[in-house]
C-alpha positions as CSV (number, residue, x, y, z in Angstrom):
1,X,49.9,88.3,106.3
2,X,53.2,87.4,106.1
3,X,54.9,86.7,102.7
4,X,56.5,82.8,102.5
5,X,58.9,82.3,99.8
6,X,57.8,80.0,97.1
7,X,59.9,76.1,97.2
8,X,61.9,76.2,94.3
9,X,60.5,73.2,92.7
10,X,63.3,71.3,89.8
11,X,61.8,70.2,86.5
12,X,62.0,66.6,85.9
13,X,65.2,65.2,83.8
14,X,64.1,65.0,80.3
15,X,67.7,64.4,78.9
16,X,70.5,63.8,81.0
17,X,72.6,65.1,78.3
18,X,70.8,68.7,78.1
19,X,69.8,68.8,82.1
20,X,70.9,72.2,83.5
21,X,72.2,71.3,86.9
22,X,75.3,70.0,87.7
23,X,74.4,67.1,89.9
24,X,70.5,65.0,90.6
25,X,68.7,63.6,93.2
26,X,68.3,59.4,93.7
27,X,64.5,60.4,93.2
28,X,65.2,63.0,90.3
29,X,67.4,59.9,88.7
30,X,64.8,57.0,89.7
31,X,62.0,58.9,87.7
32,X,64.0,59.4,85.0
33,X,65.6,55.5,84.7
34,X,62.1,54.5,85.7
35,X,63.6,52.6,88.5
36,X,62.7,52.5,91.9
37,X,65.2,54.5,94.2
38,X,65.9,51.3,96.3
39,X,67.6,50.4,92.6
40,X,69.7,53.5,92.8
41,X,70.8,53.1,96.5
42,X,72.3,49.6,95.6
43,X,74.2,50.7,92.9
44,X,75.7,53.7,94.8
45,X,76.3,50.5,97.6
46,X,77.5,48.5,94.9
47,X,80.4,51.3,93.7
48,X,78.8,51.0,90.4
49,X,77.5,54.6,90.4
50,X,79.4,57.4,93.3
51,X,77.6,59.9,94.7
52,X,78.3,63.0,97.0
53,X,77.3,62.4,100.3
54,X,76.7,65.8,101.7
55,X,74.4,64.8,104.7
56,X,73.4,61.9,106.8
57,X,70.3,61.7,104.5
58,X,71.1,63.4,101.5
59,X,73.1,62.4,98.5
60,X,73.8,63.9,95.2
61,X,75.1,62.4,92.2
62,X,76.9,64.2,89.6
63,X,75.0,64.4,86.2
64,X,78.3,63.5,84.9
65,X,78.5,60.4,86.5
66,X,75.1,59.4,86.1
67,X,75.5,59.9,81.8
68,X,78.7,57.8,82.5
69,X,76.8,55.4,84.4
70,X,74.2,55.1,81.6
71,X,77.4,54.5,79.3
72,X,79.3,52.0,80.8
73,X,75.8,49.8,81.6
74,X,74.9,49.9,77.9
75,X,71.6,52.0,79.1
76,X,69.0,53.6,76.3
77,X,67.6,56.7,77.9
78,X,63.7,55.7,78.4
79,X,61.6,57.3,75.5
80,X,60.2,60.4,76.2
81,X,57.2,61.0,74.1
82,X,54.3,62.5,74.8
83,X,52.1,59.9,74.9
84,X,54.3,57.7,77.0
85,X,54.4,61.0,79.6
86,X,50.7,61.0,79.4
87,X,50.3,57.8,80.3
88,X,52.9,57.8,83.6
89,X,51.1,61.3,84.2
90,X,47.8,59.3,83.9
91,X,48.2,56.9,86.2
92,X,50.1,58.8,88.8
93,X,46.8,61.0,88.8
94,X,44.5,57.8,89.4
95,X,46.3,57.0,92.2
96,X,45.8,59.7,94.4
């Protein structure tokens, strides 16, 4: 039997403001805007928000950024309550 190390797995943003790490993913960020990450990419194309390319397919952008992002575009942070989270969580489930 060999032994496989567990995939670190990164909790969702619930607050960009309180979010531990130092920069997120376009998905990470998508979920939590409730955008699509096609949305993200064009505003990264756009110069509107800069990411940190550090791959051919893989871009970070800094949480920093992304709270100055929301900021400048006059953005409310989606509400995060639990029945709202039930209901994405919900659906997501009937899906698969």
């Amino acid at each position: 039997m060999t032994s496989q190390k567990p995939k670190s797995r990164r909790e969702p943003i619930r607050d960009l403001r309180r979010h531990p790490e130092p920069y997120v993913t376009v998905g990470e960020l998508a979920d939590y805007w409730l955008v699509s990450r096609k949305q993200i990419y064009k505003q990264i194309e756009a110069g509107t928000l800069h990411a940190i390319k550090l791959g051919p397919r893989l871009l970070r952008i800094s949480t920093l950024e992304a709270m100055s992002f929301e900021r400048i575009a006059n953005m409310k942070p989606p509400a995060r309550d639990e029945a709202s989270r039930n209901r994405i969580d919900d659906t997501h489930l009937r899906r698969r």
